[in-house]
C-alpha positions in Angstrom: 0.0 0.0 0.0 1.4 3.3 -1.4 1.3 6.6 0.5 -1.6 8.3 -1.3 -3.5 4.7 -0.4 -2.6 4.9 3.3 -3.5 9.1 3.2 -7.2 8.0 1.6 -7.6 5.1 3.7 -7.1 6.9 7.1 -9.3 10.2 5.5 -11.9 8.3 5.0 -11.5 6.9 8.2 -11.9 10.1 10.2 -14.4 11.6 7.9 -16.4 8.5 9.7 -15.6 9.8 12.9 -16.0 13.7 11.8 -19.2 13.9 8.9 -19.5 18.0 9.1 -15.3 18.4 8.7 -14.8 19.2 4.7 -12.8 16.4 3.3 -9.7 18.5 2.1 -9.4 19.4 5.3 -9.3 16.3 6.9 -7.2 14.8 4.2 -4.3 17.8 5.0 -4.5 16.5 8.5 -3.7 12.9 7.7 -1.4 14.1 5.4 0.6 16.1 7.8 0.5 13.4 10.6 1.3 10.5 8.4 4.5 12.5 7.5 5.2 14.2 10.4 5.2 10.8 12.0 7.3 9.5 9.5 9.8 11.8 9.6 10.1 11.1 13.3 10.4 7.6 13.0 12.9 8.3 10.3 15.1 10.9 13.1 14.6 7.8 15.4 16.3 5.1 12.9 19.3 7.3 12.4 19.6 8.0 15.8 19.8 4.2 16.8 22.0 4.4 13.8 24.4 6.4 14.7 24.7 5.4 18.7 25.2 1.8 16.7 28.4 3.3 15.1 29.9 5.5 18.0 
């Protein structure tokens, strides 16, 4: 599952939850999370990373 699949997934998901929230805006909020998370789980991996190589 691509990106865009996982972003459409998880808006339709909280459209569910949310009916009166207008879809772009719910789909810019799982688009910032999902990469916002991502990029901290990327910080975390070359954190481990680096300790690994000290």
């Amino acid at each position: 599952m691509g990106d865009d699949e996982i972003i459409a997934t998880w808006t339709e998901r909280l459209l569910r939850e949310a009916p009166d929230l207008p879809p772009e805006r719910a789909r810019r909020f799982v688009y910032e999370l999902y990469f916002t998370a991502q990029r901290a789980l990327d910080k975390k991996g070359w954190e481990a990373d680096f300790e690994r190589e000290e």
